[in-house]
C-alpha positions as CSV (number, residue, x, y, z in Angstrom):
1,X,157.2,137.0,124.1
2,X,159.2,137.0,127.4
3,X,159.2,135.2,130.4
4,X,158.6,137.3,133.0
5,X,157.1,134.8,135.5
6,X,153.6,133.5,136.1
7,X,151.0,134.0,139.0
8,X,148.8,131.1,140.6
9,X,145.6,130.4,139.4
10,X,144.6,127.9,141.2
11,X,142.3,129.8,143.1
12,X,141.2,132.4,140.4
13,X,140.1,129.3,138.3
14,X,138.5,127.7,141.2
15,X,136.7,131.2,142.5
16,X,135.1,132.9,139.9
17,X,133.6,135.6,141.4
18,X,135.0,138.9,142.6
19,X,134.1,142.8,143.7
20,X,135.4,145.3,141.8
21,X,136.0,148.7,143.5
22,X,136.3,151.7,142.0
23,X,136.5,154.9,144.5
24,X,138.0,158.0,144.3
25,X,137.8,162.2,144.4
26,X,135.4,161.1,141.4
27,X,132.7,160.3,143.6
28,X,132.5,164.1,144.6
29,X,131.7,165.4,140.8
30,X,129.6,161.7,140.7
31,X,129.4,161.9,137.1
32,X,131.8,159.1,135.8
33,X,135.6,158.2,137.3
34,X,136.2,159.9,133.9
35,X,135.2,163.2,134.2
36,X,138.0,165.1,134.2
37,X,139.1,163.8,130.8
38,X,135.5,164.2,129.7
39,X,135.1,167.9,131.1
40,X,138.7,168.9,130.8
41,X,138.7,169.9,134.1
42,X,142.0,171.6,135.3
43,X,144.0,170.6,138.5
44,X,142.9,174.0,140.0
45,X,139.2,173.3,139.4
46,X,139.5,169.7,140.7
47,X,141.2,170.1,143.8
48,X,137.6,171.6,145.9
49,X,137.1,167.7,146.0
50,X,140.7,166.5,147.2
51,X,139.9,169.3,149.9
52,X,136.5,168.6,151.0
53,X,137.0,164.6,150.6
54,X,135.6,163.4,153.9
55,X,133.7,159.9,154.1
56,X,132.0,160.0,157.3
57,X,130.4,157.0,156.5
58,X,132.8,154.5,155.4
59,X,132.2,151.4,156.7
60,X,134.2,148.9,154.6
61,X,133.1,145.9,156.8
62,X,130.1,146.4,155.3
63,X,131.3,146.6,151.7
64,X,132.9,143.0,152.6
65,X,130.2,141.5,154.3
66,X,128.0,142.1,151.3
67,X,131.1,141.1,148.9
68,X,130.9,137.9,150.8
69,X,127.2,137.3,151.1
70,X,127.6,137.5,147.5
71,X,129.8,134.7,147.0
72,X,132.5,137.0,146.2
73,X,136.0,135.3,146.6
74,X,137.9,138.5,145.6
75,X,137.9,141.7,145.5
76,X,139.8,144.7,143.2
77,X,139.8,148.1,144.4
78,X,141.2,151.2,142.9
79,X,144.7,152.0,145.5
80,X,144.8,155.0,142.6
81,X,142.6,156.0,139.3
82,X,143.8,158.2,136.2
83,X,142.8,161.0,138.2
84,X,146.3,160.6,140.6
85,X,144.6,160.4,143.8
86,X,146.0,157.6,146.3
87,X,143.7,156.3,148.8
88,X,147.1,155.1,150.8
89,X,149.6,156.9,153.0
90,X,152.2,156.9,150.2
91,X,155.4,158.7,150.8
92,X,156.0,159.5,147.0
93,X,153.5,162.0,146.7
94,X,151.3,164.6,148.9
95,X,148.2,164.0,146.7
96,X,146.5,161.0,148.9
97,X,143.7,160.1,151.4
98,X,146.3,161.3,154.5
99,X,146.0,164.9,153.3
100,X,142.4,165.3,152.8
101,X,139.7,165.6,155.3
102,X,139.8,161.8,155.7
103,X,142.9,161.8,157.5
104,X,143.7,158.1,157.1
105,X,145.3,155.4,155.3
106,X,141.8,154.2,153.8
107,X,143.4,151.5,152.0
108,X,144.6,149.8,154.8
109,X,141.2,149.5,156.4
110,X,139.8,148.0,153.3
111,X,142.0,145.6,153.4
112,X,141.4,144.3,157.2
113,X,138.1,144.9,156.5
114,X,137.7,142.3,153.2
115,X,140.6,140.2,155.2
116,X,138.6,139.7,157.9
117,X,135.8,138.1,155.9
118,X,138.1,135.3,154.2
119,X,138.4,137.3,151.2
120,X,141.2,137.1,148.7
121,X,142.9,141.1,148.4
122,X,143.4,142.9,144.8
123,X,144.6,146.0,143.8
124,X,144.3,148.3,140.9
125,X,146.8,150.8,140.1
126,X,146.7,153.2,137.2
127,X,149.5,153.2,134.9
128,X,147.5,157.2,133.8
129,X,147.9,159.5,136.7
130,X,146.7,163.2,135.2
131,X,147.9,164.5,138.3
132,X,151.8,163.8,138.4
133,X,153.8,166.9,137.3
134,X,155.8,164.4,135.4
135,X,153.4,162.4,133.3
136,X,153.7,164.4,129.8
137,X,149.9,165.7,128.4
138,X,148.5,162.9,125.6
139,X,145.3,162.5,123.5
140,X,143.7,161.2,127.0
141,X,144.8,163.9,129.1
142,X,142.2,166.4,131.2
143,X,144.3,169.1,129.5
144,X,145.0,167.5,125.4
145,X,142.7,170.5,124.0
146,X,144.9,173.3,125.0
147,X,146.6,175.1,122.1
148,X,149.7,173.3,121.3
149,X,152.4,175.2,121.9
150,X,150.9,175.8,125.5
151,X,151.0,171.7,125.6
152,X,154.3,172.1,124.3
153,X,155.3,174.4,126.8
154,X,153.5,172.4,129.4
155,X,155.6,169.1,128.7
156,X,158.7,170.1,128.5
157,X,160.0,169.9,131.9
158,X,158.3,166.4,132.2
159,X,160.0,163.4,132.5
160,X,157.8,160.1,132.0
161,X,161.8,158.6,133.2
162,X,160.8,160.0,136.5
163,X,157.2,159.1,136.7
164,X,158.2,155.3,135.6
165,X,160.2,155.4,138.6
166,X,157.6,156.9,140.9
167,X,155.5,154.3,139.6
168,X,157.3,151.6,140.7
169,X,157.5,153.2,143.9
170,X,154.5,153.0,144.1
171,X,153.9,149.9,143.4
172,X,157.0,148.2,146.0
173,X,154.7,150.4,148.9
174,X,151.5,148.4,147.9
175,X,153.1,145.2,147.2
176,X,155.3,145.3,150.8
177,X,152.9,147.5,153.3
178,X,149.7,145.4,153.1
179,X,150.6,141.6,153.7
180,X,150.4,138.8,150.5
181,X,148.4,140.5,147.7
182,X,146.7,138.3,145.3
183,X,145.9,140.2,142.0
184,X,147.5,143.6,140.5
185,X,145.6,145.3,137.8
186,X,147.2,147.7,136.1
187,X,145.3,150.1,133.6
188,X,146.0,150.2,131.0
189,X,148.2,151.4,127.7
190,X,147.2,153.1,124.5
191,X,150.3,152.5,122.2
192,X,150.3,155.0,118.8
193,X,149.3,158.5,118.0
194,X,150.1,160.6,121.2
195,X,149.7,157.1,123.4
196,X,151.8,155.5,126.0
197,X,153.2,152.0,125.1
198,X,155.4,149.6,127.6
199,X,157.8,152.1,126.6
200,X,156.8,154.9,128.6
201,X,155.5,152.8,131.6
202,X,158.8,151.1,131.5
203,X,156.7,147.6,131.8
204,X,159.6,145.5,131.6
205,X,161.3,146.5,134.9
206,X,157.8,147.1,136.4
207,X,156.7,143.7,136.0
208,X,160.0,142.3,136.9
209,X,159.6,144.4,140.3
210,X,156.3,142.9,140.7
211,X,157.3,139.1,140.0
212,X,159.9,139.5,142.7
213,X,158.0,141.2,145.8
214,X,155.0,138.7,145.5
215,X,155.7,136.1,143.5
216,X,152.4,134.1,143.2
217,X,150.0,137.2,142.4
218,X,148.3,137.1,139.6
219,X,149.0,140.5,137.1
220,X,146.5,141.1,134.0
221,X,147.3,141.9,130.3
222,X,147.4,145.7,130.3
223,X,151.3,146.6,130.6
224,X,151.6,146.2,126.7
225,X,153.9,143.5,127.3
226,X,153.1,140.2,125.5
227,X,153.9,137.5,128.2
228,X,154.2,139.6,131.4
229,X,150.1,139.1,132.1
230,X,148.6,135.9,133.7
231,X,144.6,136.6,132.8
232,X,143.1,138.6,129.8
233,X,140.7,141.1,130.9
234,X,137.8,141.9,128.5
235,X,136.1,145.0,129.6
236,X,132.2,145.4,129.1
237,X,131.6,142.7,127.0
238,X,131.1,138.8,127.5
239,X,133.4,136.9,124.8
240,X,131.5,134.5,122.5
241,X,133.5,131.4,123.7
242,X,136.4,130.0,125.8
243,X,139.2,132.5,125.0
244,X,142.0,131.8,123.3
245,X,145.7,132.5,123.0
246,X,147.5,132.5,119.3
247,X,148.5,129.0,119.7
248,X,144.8,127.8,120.4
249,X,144.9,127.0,123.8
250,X,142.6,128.7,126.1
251,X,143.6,131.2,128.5
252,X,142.7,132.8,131.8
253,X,140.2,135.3,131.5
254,X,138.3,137.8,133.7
255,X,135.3,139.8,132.4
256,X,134.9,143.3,134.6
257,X,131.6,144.4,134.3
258,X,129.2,147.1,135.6
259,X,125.9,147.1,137.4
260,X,125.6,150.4,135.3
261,X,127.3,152.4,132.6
262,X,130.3,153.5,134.9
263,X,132.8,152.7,137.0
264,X,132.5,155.4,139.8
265,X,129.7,156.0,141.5
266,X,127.2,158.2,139.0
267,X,124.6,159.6,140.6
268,X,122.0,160.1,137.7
269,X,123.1,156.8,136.0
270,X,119.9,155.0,134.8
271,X,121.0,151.9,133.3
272,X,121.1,149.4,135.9
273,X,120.8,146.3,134.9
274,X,118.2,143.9,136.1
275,X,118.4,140.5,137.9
276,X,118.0,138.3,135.0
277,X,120.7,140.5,133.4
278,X,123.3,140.2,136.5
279,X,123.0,136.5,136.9
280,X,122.9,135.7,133.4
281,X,126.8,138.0,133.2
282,X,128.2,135.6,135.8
283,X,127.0,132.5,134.3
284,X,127.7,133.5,130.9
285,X,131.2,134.4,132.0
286,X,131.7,130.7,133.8
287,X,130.3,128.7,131.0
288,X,132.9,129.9,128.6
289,X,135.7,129.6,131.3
290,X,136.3,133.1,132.6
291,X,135.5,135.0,135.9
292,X,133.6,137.6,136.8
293,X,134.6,141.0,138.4
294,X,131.8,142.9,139.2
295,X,132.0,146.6,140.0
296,X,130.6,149.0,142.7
297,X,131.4,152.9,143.1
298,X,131.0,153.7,147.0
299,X,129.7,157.2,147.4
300,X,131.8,160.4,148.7
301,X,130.4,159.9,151.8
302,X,131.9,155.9,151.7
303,X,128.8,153.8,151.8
304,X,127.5,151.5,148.6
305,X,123.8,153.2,147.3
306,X,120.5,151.5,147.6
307,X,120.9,150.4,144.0
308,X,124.5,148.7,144.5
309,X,123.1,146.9,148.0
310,X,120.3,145.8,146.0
311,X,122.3,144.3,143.0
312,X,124.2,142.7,145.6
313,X,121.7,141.0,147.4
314,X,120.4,139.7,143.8
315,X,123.5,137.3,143.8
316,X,123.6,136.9,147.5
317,X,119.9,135.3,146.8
318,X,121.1,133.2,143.6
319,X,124.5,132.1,145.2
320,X,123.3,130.8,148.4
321,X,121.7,128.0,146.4
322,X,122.9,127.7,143.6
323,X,127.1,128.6,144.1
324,X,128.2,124.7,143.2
325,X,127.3,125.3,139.3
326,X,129.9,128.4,139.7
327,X,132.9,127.4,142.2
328,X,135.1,125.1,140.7
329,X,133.2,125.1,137.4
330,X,134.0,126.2,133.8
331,X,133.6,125.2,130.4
332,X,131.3,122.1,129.9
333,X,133.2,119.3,127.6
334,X,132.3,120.0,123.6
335,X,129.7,117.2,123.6
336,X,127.5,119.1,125.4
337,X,125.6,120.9,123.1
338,X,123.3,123.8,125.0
339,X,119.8,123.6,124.6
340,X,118.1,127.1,123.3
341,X,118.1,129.7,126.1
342,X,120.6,127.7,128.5
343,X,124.2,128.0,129.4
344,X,126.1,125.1,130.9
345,X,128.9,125.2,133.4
346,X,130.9,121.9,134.5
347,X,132.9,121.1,137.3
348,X,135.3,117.9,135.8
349,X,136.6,117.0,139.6
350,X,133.0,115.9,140.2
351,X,131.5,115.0,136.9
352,X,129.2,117.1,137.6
353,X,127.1,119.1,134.7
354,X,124.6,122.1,135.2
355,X,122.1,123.4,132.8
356,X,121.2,126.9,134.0
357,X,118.0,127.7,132.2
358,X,117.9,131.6,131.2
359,X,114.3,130.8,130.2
360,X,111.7,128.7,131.7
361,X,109.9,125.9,129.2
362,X,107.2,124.3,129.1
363,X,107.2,120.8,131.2
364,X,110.2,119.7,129.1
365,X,113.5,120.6,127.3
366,X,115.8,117.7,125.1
367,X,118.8,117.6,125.8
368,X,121.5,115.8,123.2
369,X,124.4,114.1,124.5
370,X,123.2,112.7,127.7
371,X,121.7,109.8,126.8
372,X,123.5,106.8,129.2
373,X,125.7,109.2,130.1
374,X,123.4,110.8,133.3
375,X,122.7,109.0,136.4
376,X,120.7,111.7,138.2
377,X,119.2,115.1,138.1
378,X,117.7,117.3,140.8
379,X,116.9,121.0,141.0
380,X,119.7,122.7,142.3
381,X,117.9,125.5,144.5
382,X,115.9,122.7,146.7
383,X,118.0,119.3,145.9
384,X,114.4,118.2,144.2
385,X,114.6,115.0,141.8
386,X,114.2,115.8,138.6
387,X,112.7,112.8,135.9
388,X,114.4,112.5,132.7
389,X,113.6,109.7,129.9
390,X,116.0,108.5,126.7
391,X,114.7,109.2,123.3
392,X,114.9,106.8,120.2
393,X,112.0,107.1,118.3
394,X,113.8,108.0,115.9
395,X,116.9,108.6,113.6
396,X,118.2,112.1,114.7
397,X,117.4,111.2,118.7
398,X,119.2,108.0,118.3
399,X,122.1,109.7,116.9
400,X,122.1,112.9,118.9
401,X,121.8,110.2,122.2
402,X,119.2,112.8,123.2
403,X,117.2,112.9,125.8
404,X,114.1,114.3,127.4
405,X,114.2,116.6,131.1
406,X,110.6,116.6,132.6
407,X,110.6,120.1,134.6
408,X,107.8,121.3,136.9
409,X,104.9,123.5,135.0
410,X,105.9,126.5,137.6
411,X,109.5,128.4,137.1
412,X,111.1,127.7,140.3
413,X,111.5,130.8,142.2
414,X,114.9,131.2,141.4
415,X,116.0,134.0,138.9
416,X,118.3,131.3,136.3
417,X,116.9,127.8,137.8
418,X,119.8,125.4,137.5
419,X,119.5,121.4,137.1
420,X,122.2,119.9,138.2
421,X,123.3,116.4,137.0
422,X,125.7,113.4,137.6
423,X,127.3,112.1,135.0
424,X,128.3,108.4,134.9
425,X,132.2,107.7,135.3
């Protein structure tokens, strides 16, 4: 494993919460970011949407203010997809925003935009790009199911030498042009049978590159490079516990997530997920020490749907109360054994423990582990005491040090009621 340098995560530990952006030609076809790959669509059929791309209602201010309202500390947007478009003036390539309809570095206005709320800047870059003339056809290419000689044919004047350079390119213009930038995320390598590997990406000199224009960002785990990432990103799933590295000791972790199926925006997706669902992802993803980046896909026309606003304002409403069990929180200490149906998250500057209850019981939930140890409770939404009583009447209390929480007969109205409580020193 190398040394290639570490980011600060000071602040990513501390923050926990981010916006994931992915936008692109993609949300033309609105059918998944992927759909070229999916469709096999050719450069020629693909380029109606590089040269009708016009969002005459992009308003990123607005994307940031509801980021913000959120409780969103940081935010990750897609500077360029697999599909090779570049939503930045760049002077390595004529495929990008300045050349469509658009007209304008759109990148740049994020950027103020998400700035100019206090929050923290990330970029995504794709390591894919199905667009470059130089980047040779593979098994996830738009064109892999061509006859092979034609894909033979096809690759042979490519050079993935020259694209590794033109990435890095690239990459100098987004890491120079916009000011400090706190997160890179590149995506992502697919190592064997007609892959890419750090090989091709040329990952060692990339990451180098990286380390010395901004010195404290923060990169993730996807140049297949053990050592050169600072936070392992576990895509669509929530891991099981605290992850860990090969040693044992836990690492940084960030869980990207979905309100739907897909990353771009898709029209006729249908499985949105509820409430409960999106405030149980970010407390699930805090209570086993990671962070949460959760995704929206603007439309063409540069505005965030009804659906996406909505999802939004469902933290916006659970974060306005109830953001101290997530900032500065993480794993509770292994003592703390959660009750049935609850998740805890801890914040060890303040002694501070929160139960977040997924479901609501009935007047009372034990608790083990807290007996002696808690010297008050109150409902986080409203600051409201909450009664709590030691139980020995018997063995497996006494040894448990269990206790007894007394809750209110009505659920508060709060979509995961939290109870926060101070510990003793």
């Amino acid at each position: 494993m190398g040394d290639y340098g570490h980011g600060d995560l000071t602040w990513f530990k501390h923050d926990r919460f981010g916006m994931f952006i992915h936008w692109g030609l993609y949300s033309m076809p609105a059918r998944h970011e992927w759909v070229r790959n999916r469709e096999c669509i050719s450069d020629e059929a693909y380029q109606i949407y590089f040269d009708l791309f016009n969002p005459d209602m992009f308003h990123p201010e607005e994307w940031a203010r509801a980021a913000r309202e959120a409780g969103m500390k940081y935010f990750v947007i897609t500077t360029k997809h697999h599909e090779g478009f570049c939503l930045w003036d760049s002077k390595y390539t004529d495929y990008k925003v300045t050349n469509t309809p658009a007209g304008r570095d759109l990148l740049r206005e994020v950027v103020d935009a998400f700035r100019a709320e206090g929050i923290r800047v990330g970029f995504y870059y794709s390591l894919l790009d199905w667009h470059h003339p130089d980047f040779t056809i593979d098994r996830f290419h738009p064109l892999r199911n061509l006859p092979q000689e034609e894909i033979d044919k096809l690759n042979a004047p490519r050079d993935m030498k020259r694209y590794a350079q033109y990435m890095r390119d690239q990459v100098t213009e987004l890491l120079t042009n916009y000011g400090k930038i706190d997160v890179l995320w590149f995506d992502f390598s697919y190592p064997g049978p007609n892959g890419k590997d750090h090989n091709d990406w040329e990952s060692e000199k990339l990451i180098r590159l990286v380390r010395s224009l901004q010195p404290d960002i923060i990169v993730d785990n996807r140049l297949d490079l053990p050592g050169s990432g600072d936070i392992v990103t576990p895509e669509q799933y929530t891991p099981d516990a605290d992850m860990k590295d090969e040693n044992g000791h836990s690492v940084a972790w960030e869980g990207c997530q979905t309100f739907s199926g897909s990353w771009g925006y898709h029209r006729d997706e249908m499985t949105w997920k509820s409430p409960e669902q999106c405030i149980q992802l970010l407390v699930n993803h805090v209570s086993r020490n990671g962070n949460l980046l959760m995704n929206v896909g603007p439309t063409s026309r540069g505005y965030l749907d009804s659906r996406a606003i909505d999802r939004l304002g469902v933290y916006a409403q659970w974060m306005k109360y109830n953001s101290r069990s997530i900032y500065g929180c993480g794993i509770a200490p292994e003592e703390f054994k959660e009750p049935q149906d609850c998740r805890y998250t801890y914040n060890p500057e303040k002694k501070i423990l929160y139960l977040h209850l997924f479901a609501w019981p009935f007047r009372q939930i034990r608790v083990e582990n807290l007996a002696g140890r808690a010297r008050y409770m109150q409902l986080l939404q409203d600051g409201s005491a909450i009664g709590w009583g030691e139980l020995d009447g018997n063995e497996e209390d006494r040894a448990s040090k269990a206790i007894m929480i007394y809750l209110p007969i009505l659920k508060p109205d709060s979509v995961v009621p939290v109870i926060e409580i101070f510990l003793n020193d």
